[in-house]
BANU-319627 format. One line per field, with one value per residue (C-alpha): chain; residue in one letter; residue number from 1; z, x negated, y. Coordinates in steps of 0.02 Angstrom, whole numbers, padded with zeros to 5 digits. Layout:
kette (A / ...)
rest (A / ...)
nr (NUM / ...)
c3 (Z / ...)
c1 (X / ...)
c2 (Y / ...)
//
This chain:
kette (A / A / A / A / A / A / A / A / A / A / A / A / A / A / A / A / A / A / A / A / A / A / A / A / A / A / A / A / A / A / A / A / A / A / A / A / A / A / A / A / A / A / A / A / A / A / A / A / A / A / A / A / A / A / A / A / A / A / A / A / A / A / A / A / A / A / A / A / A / A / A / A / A / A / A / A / A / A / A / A / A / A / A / A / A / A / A / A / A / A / A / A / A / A / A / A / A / A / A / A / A / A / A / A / A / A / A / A / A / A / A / A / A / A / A / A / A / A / A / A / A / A / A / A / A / A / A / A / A / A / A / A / A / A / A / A / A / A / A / A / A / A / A / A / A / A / A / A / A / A / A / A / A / A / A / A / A / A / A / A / A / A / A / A / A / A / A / A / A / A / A / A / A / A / A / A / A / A / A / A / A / A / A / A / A / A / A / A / A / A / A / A / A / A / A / A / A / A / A / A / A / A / A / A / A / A / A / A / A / A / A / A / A / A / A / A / A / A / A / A / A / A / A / A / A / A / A / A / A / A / A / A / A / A / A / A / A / A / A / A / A / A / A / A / A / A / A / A / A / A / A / A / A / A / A / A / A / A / A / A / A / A / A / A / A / A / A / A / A / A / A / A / A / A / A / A / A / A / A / A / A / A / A / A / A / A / A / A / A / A / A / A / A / A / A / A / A / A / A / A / A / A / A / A / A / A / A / A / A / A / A / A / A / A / A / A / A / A / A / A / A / A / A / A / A / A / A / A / A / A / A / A / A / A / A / A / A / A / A / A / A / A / A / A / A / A / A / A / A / A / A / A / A / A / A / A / A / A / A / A / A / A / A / A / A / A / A / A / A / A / A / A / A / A / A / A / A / A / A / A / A / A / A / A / A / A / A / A / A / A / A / A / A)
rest (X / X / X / X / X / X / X / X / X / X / X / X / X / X / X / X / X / X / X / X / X / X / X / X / X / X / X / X / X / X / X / X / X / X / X / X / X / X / X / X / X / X / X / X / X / X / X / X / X / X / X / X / X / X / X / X / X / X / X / X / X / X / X / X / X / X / X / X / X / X / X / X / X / X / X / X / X / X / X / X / X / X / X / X / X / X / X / X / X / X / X / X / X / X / X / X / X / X / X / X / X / X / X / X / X / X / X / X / X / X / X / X / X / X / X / X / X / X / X / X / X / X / X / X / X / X / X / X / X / X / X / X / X / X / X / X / X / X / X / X / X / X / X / X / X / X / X / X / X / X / X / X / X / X / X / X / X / X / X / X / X / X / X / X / X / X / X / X / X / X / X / X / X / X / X / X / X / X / X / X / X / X / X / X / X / X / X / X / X / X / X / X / X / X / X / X / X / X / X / X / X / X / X / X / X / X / X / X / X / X / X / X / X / X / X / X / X / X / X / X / X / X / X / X / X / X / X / X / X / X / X / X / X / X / X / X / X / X / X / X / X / X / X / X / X / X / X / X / X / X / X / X / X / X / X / X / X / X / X / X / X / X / X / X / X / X / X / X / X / X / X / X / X / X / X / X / X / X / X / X / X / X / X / X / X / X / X / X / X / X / X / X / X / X / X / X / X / X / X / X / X / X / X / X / X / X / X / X / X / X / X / X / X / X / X / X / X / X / X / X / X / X / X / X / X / X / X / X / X / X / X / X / X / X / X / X / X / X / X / X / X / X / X / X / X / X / X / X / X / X / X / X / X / X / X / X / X / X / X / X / X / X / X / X / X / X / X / X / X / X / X / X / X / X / X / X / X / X / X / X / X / X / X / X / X / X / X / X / X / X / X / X / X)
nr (1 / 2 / 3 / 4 / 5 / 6 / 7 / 8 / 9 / 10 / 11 / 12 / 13 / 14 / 15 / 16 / 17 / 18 / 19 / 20 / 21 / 22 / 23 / 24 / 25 / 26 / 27 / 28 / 29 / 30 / 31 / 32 / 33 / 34 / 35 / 36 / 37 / 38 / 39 / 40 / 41 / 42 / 43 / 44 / 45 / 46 / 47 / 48 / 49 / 50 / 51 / 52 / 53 / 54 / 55 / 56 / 57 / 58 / 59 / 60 / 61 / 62 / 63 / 64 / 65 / 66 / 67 / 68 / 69 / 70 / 71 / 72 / 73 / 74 / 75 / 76 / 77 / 78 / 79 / 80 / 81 / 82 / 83 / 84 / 85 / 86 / 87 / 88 / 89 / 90 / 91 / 92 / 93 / 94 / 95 / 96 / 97 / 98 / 99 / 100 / 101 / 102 / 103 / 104 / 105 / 106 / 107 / 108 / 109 / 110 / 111 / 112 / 113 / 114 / 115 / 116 / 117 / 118 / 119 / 120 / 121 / 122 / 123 / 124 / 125 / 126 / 127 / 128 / 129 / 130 / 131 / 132 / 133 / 134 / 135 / 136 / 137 / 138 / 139 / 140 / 141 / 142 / 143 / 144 / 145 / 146 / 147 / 148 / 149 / 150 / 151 / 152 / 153 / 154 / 155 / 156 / 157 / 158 / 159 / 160 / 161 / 162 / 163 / 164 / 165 / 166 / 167 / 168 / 169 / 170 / 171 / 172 / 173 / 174 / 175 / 176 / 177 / 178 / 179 / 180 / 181 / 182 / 183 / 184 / 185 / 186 / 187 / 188 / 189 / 190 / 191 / 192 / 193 / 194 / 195 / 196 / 197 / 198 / 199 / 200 / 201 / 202 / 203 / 204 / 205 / 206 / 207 / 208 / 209 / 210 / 211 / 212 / 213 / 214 / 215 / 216 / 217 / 218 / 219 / 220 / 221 / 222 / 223 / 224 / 225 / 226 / 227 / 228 / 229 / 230 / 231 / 232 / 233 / 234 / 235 / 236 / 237 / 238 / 239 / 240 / 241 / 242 / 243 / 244 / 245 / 246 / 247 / 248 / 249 / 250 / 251 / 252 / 253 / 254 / 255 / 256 / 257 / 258 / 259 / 260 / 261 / 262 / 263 / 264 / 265 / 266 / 267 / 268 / 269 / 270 / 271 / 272 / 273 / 274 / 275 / 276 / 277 / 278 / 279 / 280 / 281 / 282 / 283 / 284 / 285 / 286 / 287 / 288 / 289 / 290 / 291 / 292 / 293 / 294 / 295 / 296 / 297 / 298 / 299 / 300 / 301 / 302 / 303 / 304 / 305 / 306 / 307 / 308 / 309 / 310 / 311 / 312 / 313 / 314 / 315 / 316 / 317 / 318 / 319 / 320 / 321 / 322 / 323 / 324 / 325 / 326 / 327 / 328 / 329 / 330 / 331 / 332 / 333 / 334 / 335 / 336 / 337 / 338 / 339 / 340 / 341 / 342 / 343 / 344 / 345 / 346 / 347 / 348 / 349 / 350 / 351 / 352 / 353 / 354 / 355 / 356 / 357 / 358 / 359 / 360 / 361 / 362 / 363 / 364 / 365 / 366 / 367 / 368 / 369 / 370 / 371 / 372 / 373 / 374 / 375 / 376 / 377 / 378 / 379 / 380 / 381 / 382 / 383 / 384 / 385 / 386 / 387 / 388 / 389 / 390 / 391 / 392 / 393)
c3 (-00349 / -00227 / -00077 / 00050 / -00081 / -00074 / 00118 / 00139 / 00007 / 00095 / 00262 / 00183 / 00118 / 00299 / 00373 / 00236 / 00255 / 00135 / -00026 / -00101 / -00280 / -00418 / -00379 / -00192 / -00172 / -00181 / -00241 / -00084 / -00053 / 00109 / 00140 / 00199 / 00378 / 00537 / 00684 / 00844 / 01036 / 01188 / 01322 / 01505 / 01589 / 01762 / 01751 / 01809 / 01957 / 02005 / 02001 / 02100 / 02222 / 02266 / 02296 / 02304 / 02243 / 02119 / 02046 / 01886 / 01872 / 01889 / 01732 / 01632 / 01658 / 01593 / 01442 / 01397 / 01420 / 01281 / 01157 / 01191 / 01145 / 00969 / 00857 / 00709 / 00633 / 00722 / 00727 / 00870 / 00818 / 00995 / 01180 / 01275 / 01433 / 01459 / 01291 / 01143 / 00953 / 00838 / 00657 / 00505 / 00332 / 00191 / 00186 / 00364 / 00473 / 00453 / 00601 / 00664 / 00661 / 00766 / 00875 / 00926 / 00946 / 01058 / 01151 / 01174 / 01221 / 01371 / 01447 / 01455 / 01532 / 01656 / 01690 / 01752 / 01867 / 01933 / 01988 / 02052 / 02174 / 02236 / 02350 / 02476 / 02596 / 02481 / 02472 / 02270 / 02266 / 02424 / 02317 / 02158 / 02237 / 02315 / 02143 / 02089 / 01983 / 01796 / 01622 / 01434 / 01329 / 01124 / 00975 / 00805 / 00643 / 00465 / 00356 / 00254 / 00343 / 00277 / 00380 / 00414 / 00486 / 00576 / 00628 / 00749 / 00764 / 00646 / 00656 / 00577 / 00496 / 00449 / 00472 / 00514 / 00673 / 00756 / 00717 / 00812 / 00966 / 00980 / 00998 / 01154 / 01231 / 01177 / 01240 / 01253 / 01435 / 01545 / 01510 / 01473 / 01258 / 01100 / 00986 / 00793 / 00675 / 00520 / 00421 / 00476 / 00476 / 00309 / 00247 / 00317 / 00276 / 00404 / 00435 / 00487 / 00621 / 00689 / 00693 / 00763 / 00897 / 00958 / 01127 / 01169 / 01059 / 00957 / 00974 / 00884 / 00941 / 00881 / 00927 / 00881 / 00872 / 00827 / 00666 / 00630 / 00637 / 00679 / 00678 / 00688 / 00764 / 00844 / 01015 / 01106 / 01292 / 01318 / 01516 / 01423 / 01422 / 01606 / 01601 / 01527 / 01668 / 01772 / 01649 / 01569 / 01744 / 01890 / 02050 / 02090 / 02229 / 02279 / 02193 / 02055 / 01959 / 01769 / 01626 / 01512 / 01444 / 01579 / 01600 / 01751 / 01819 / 02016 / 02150 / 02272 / 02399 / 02534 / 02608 / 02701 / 02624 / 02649 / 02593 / 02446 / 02408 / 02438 / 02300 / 02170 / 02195 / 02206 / 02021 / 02033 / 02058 / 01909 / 01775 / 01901 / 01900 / 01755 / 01592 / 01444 / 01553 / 01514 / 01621 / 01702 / 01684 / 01834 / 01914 / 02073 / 02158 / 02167 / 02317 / 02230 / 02263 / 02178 / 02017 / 01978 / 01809 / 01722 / 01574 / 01548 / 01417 / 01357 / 01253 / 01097 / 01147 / 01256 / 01381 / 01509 / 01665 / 01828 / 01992 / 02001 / 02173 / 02309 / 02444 / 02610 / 02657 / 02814 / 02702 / 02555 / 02477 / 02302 / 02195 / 02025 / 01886 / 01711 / 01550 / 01415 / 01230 / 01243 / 01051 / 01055 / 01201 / 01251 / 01401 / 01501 / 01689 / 01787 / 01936 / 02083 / 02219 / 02369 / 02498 / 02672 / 02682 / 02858 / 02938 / 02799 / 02656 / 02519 / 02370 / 02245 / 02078 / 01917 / 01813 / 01641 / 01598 / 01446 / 01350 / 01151 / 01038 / 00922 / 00788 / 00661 / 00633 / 00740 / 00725 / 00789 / 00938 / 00967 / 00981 / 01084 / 01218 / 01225 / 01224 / 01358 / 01481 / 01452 / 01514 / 01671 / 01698 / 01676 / 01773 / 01928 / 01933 / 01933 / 02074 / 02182 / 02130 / 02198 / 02342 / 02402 / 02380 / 02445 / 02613 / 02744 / 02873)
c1 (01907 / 01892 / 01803 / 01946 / 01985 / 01796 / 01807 / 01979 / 01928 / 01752 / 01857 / 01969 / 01820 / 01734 / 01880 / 01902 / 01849 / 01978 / 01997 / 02179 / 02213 / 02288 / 02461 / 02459 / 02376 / 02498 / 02479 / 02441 / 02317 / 02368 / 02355 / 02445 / 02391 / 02442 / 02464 / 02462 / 02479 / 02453 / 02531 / 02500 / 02680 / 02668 / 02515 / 02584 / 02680 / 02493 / 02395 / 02492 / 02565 / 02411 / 02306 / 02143 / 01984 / 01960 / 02129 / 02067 / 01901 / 02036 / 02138 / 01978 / 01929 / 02083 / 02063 / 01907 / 01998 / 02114 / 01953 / 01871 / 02025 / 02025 / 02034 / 02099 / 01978 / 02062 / 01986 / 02008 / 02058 / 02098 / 02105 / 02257 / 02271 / 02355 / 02366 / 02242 / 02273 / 02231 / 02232 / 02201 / 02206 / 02259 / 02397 / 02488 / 02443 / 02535 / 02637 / 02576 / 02420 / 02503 / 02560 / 02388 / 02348 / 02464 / 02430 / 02255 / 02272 / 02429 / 02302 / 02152 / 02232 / 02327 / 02185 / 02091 / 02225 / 02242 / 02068 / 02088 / 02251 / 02164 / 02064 / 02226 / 02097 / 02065 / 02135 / 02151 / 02251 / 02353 / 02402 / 02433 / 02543 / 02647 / 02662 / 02762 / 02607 / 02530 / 02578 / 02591 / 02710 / 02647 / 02718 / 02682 / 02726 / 02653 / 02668 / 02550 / 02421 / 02271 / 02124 / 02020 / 01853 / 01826 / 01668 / 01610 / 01818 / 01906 / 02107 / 02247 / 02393 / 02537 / 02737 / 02700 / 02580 / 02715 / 02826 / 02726 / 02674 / 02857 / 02918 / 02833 / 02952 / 03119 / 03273 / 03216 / 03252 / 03095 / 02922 / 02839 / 02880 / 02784 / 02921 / 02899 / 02951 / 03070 / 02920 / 02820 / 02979 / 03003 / 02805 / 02873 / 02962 / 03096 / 03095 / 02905 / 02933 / 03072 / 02934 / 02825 / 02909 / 03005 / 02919 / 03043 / 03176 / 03166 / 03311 / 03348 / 03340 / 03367 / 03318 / 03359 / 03228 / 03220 / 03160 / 03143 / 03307 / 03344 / 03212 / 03258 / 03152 / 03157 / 03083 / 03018 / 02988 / 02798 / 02849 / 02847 / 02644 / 02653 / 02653 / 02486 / 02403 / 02400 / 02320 / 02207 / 02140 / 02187 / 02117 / 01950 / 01935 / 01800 / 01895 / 01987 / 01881 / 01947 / 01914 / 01988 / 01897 / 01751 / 01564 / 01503 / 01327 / 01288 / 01135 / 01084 / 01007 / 00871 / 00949 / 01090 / 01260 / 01240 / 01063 / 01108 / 01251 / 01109 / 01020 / 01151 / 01209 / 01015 / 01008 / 00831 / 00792 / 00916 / 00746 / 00673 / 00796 / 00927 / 00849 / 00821 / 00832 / 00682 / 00750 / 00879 / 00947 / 01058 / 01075 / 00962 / 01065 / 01223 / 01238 / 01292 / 01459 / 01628 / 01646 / 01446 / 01401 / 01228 / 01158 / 01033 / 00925 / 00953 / 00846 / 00857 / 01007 / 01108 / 01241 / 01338 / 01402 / 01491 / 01524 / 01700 / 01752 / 01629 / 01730 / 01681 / 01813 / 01806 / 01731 / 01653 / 01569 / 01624 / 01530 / 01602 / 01565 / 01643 / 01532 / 01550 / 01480 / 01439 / 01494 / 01558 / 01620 / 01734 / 01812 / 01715 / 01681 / 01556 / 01584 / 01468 / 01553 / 01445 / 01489 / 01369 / 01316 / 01223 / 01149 / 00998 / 01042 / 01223 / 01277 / 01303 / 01406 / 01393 / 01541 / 01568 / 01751 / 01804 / 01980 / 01902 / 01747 / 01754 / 01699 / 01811 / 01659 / 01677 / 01481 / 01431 / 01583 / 01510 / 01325 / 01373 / 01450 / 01301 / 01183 / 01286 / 01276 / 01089 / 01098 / 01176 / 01097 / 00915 / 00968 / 01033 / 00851 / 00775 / 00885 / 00834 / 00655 / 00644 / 00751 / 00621 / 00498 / 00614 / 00666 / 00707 / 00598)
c2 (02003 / 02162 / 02143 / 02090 / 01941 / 01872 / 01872 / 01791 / 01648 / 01638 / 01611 / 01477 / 01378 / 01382 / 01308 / 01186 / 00993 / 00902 / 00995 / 00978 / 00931 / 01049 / 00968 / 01027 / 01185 / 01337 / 01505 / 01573 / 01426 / 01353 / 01167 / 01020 / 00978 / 00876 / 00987 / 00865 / 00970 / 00855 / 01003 / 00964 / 00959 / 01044 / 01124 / 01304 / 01232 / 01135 / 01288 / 01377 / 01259 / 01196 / 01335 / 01217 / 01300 / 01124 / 01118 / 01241 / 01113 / 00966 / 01058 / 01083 / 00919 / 00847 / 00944 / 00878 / 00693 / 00766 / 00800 / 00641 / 00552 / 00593 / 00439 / 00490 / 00613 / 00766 / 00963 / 01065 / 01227 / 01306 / 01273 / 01371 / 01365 / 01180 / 01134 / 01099 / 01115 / 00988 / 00983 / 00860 / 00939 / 00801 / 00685 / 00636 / 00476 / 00335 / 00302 / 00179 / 00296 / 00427 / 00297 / 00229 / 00426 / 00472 / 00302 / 00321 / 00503 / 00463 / 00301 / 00401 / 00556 / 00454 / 00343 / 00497 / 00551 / 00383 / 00379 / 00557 / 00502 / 00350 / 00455 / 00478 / 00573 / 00714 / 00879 / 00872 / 00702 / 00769 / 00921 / 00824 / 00719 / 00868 / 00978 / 00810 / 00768 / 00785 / 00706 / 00744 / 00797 / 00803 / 00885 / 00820 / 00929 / 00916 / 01076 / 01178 / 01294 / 01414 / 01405 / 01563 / 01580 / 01744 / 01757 / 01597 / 01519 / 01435 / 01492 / 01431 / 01535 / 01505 / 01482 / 01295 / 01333 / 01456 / 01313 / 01196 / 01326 / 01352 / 01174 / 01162 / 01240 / 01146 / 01060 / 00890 / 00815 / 00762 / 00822 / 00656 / 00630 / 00629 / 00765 / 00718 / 00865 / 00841 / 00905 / 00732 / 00624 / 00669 / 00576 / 00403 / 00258 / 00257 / 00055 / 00079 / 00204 / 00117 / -00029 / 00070 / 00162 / -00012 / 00006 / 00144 / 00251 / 00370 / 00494 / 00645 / 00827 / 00994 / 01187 / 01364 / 01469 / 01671 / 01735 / 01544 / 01450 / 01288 / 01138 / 00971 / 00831 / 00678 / 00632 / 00467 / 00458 / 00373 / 00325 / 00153 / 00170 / 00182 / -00002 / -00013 / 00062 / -00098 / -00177 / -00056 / 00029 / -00067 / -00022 / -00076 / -00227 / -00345 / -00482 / -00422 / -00301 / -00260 / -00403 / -00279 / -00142 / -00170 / -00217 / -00245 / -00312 / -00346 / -00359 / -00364 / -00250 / -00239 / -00084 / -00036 / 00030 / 00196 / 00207 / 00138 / 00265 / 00400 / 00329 / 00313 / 00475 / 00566 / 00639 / 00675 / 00476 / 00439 / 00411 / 00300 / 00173 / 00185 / 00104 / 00221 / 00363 / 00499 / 00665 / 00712 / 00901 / 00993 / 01153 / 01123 / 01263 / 01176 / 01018 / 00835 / 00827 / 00780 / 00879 / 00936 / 00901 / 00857 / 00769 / 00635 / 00600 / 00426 / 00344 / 00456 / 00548 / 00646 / 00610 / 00707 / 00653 / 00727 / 00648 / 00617 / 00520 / 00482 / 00362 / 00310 / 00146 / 00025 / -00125 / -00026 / 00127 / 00179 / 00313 / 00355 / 00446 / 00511 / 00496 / 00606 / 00655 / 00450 / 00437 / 00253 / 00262 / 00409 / 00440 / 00326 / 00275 / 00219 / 00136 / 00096 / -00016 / -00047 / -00170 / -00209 / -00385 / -00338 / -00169 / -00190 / -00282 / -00230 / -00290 / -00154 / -00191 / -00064 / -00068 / 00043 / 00071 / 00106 / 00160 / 00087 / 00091 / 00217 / 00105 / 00016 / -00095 / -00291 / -00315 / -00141 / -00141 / -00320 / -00244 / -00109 / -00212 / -00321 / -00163 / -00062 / -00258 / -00264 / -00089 / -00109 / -00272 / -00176 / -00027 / -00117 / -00224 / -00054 / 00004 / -00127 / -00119 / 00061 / 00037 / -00091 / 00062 / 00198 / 00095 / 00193 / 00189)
//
């Protein structure tokens, strides 16, 4: 082979995870892949209706709820703008798969804007709520791709990807769907994905496209999911925090309210009190407030987490935080709720939220529930160990 040939199979094999057999791979070597794009709906009409300095950070952080909601072995192949590529090379999901994808995927993001709107005093939520808000919409295709590596990215080429790009922008009514392409309809038994899908409808749909023609599809509305929320992240109250998807630890103490909420939210005291905490790293530049990120070293690992929601109510404080790059665990919360007993003494209660365990294992989700209750348990008798120290004076 000539030069050019060398470097466009080295660039296939780079981008290559699941080898195809004799049987499947094509002259011009391109694969079978899923290509799955969660697209924020109203994202251009939030930027610029709202005008506030945190909507882009809001956007971003979104995004990130998108990548951390991966549980079927998805790549992410590029980030643009208010949508992110996935891909699978190999043989399609089930549907039942997909299903659980795009389910995981809608709670999480809508979760996180849930917690966002509950602060009705902010700017952010007040804006939100006046674009006419955030959701998904998610096209699904399966075709045949080639993957290329050029230089440090990883593309993917092919009829099938414009195919996918440009059924984002279709005739389908509402922006709040998961849009399934004939090319994926056409790898399952159609008795299971009326199964599957019997939480809403499946309806069918077709566009016209230039230089491509017509695609047919068919389309299911997830506004059903919306009814999952209650359960799966209700709002927090003294009486009725989550059982679902929840730990939570509480104690008491010797300092008042406020004081406490300095504490919590004081990264530089976060190794004296949270267990398995070793350092803590931040940009000492920047003041603690909603939306500054840092990481902490955990035992042997890494974490990431940024202040989220910092709420001062009549009866309570509440400090919250998003976890990320926690492997088991993505998407998660972490909730401090502070409420004054009397002008020195509060009762603080820790409680990690969750969306699933990224394990398939029952003994190691098991385990990890138990570790991560020990861990709150630990770090909250630390907490009130160092506020006896740290008392104001």
């Amino acid at each position: 082979m000539g030069l050019l040939d060398d470097l466009r199979a080295s660039r296939r094999r780079a981008g290559r995870r699941w080898l195809p057999t004799a049987a499947e791979a094509l002259p011009d070597d391109t694969e079978p892949a899923l290509l799955f794009i969660p697209d924020i709906s109203g994202f251009t009409r939030f930027i610029e209706a709202s005008g506030h300095p945190q909507a882009p950070h809001l956007v971003a952080d979104l995004l990130e709820i998108l990548v951390e909601a991966n549980i079927s072995d998805l790549r992410v192949a590029e980030i643009q703008g208010d949508a992110v590529l996935f891909y699978r090379l190999g043989p399609p999901p089930s549907a039942q798969q997909l299903v659980e994808q795009c389910r995981r995927i809608f709670l999480d993001f809508q979760n996180y804007l849930r917690l966002v709107a509950r602060d009705g005093g902010s700017e952010l939520s007040t804006a939100l709520l006046d674009s006419g808000g955030l959701t998904l919409k998610i096209v699904a295709h399966y075709g045949r791709v080639s993957v290329a590596q050029i230089r440090e990215f990883t593309r993917l080429l092919g009829r099938d990807v414009i195919v996918a790009h440009r059924l984002l922008k279709n005739q389908v009514p509402g922006s709040e769907y998961v849009l399934l392409t004939e090319g994926y309809l056409a790898t399952q038994d159609p008795a299971e994905l009326t199964r599957c899908f019997s939480w809403t409808r499946l309806q069918d749909g077709a566009d016209e496209y230039e230089y491509i023609g017509q695609v047919r599809y068919r389309y299911a509305y997830l506004t059903p999911l919306r009814l999952l929320l209650d359960e799966a992240f209700p709002a927090i109250a003294p009486e009725a925090l989550a059982r679902r998807c929840a730990l939570k630890a509480r104690r008491a103490l010797p300092v008042p309210a406020a004081y406490a909420l300095r504490l919590l939210s004081n990264y530089r005291l976060r190794p004296r009190w949270m267990a398995g905490v070793t350092a803590v790293h931040y940009d000492v530049t920047k003041a603690a407030r909603p939306g500054t990120s840092y990481k902490l070293d955990l035992y042997s690992g890494q974490i990431d987490l940024q202040a989220v929601q910092s709420i001062e109510a009549e009866d309570h404080l509440e400090y919250v935080e998003k976890v990320s790059h926690f492997r088991l665990f993505p998407n998660a919360l972490l909730f401090f709720y502070i409420e004054e007993v009397d002008a020195r003494n509060c009762l603080v209660t820790a409680e990690f939220r969750y969306g699933h365990i990224a394990s398939a294992s029952r003994l190691i989700r098991r385990g990890q529930l138990r570790r991560v209750r020990r861990w709150l348990g630990s770090s909250l008798q630390q907490l009130a160990a160092l506020s006896v120290v740290a008392q104001p004076s």
